[in-house]
DOMITOR-467562 format. One line per field, with one value per residue (C-alpha): residue number from 0; residue in three letters; x, z, y. Coordinates in nm, 4 decimals, decimal comma, always signed. Example, Ala and Ser with C-alpha at 12.3 -4.5 7.8 and 13.67 -1.06 7.14 Angstrom:
<rs>
resi = (0; 1)
resn = (ALA; SER)
x = (+1,2300; +1,3670)
z = (+0,7800; +0,7140)
y = (-0,4500; -0,1060)
</rs>
This chain:
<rs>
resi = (0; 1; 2; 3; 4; 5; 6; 7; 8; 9; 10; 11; 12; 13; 14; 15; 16; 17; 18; 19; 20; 21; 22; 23; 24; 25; 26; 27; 28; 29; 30; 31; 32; 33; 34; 35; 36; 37; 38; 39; 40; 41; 42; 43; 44; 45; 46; 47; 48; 49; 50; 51; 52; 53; 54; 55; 56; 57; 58; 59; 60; 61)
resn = (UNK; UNK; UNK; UNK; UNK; UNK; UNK; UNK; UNK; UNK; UNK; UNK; UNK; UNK; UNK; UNK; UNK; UNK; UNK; UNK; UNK; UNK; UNK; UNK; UNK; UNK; UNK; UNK; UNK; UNK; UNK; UNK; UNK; UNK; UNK; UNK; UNK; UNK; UNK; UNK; UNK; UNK; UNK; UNK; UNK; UNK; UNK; UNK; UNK; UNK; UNK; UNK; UNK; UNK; UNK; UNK; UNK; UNK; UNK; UNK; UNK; UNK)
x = (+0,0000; +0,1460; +0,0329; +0,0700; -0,1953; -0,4242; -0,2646; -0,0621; +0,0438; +0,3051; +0,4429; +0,4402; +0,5655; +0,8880; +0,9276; +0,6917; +0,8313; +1,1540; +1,2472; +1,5677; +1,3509; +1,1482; +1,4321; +1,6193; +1,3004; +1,2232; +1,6241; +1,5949; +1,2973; +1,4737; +1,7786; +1,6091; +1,3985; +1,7152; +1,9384; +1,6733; +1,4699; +1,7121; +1,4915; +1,5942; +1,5529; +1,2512; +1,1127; +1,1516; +0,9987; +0,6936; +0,6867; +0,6827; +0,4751; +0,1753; +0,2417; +0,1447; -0,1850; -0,2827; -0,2410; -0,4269; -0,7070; -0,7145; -0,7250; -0,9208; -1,2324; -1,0985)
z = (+0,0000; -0,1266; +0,1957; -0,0296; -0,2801; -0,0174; +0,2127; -0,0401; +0,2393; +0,2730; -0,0421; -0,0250; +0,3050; +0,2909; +0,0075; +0,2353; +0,5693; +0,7215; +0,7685; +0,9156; +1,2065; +1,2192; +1,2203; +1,4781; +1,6962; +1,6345; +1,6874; +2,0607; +2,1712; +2,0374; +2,2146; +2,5373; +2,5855; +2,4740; +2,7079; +3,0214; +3,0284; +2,8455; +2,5472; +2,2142; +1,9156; +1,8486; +2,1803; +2,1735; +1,8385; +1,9634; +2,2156; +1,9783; +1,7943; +2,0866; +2,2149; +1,8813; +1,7767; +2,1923; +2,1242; +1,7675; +1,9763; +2,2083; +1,9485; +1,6348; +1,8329; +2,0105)
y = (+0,0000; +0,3536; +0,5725; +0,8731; +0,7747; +0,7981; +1,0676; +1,3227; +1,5380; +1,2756; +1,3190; +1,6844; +1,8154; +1,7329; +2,0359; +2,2876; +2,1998; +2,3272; +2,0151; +2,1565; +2,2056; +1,9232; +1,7226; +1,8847; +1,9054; +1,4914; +1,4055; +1,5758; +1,3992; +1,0992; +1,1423; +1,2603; +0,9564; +0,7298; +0,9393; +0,9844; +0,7028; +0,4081; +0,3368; +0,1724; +0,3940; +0,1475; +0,2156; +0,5851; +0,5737; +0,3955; +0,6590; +0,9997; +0,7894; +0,7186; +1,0463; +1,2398; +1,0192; +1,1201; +1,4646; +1,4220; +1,2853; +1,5521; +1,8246; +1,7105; +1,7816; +2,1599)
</rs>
């Protein structure tokens, strides 16, 4: 399945984004929960992962 057929914005923010930024921002949550808490990068991945669909759910309806 091509995710973006269905969901272009995943095709296309990688040319509107400052991804300079994004990247920076994702590498020091990464490194924080690797560094503070011990995680693997799959489990900190997991993490930023859970942690942004529970903050989707909290704002798609505010």
């Amino acid at each position: 399945m091509d995710w973006k057929e269905i969901y272009p914005v995943l095709a296309e923010y990688p040319n509107v984004v400052d991804m300079e930024r994004l990247n920076a921002a994702l590498t020091e949550l990464f490194d924080s929960l690797q560094n503070k808490y011990g995680m693997t990068k799959t489990e900190a991945f997991l993490v930023i992962k859970d942690a942004a669909y529970r903050l989707y759910l909290q704002r798609k309806d505010a």
